[in-house]
C-alpha positions in Angstrom: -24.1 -95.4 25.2 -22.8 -94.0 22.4 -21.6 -90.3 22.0 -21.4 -87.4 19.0 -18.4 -85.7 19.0 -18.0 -82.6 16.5 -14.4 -82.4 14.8 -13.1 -81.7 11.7 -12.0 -84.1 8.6 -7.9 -83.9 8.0 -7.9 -85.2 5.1 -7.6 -82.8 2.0 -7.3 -78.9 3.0 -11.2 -78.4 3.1 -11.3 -79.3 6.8 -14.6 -79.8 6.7 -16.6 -80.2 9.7 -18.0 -83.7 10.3 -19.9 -85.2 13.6 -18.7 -88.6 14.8 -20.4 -91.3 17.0 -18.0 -93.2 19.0 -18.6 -96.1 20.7 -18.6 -96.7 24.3 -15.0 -98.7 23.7 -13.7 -95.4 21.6 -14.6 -97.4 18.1 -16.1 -95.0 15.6 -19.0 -96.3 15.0 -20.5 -93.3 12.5 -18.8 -90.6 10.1 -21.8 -87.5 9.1 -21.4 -84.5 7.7 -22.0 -82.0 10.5 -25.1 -79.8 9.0 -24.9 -76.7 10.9 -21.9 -75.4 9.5 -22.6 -73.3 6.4 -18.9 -73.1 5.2 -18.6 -76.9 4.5 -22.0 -76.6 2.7 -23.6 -79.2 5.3 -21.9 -81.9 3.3 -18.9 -83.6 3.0 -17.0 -85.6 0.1 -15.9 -89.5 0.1 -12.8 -89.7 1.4 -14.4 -87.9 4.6 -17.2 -90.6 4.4 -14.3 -93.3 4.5 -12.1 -91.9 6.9 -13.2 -94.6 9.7 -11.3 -97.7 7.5 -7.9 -95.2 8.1 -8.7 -95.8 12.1 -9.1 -99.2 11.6 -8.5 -100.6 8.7 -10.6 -104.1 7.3 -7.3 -105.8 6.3 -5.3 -104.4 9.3 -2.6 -107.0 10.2 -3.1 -107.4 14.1 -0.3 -110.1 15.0 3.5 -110.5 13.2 3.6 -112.7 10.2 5.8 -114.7 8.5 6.1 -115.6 4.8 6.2 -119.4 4.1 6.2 -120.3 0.5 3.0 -118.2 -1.7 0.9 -117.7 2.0 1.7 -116.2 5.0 1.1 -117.5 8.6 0.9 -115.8 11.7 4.3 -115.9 13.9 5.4 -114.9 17.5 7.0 -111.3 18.2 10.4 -113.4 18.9 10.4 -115.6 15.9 9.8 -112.6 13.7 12.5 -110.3 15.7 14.5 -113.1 15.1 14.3 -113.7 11.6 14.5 -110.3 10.7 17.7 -109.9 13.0 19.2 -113.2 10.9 18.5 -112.1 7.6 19.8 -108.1 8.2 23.1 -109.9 9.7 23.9 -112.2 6.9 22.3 -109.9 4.1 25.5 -109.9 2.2 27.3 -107.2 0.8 24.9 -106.1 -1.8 22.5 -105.6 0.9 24.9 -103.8 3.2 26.2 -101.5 0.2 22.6 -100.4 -0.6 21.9 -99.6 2.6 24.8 -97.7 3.2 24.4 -96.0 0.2 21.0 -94.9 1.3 21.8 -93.6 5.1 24.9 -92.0 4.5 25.5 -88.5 4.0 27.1 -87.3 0.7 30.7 -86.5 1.3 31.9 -82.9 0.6 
């Protein structure tokens, strides 16, 4: 069954309060303005309405991919570990000096 839990949006600095119905699996299910509190003038603004895509996202990628030519298709946590480990090892020294230049400390 699901339940109403009261909380506030964290958003933008308004912190408005807002009631959400959750699922019995945790899911949101429903974002509403909570309309018994006067100092978010029982409403809310979009990007509270919205806030359940920034849970879970519609285009949320679930599973490692793998570019192959203009697509991408899905790949296995030790292909993709292992791909990235190949390319970072033989990146070349144009790679490594832009790297380095961005993770290393200025020198005094």
């Amino acid at each position: 069954m699901p339940r109403t839990v009261t909380t506030f949006c964290r958003i933008c600095l308004g912190g408005c309060r807002v009631k959400v119905t959750v699922s019995d699996d945790g899911r949101v299910e429903r974002i509403g303005p909570d309309k018994e509190n006067p100092y978010s003038w029982r409403d809310f603004c979009a990007k509270g309405r919205s806030a359940a895509d920034l849970v879970e996202p519609p285009r949320r990628i679930l599973k490692p991919m793998k570019r192959v030519g203009e697509s991408y298709v899905e790949a296995s946590c030790t292909d993709a570990a292992t791909d990235i480990g190949r390319r970072l090892r033989h990146g070349g020294p144009t790679w490594r000096s832009r790297w380095a230049s961005r993770c290393s400390a200025p020198r005094v």
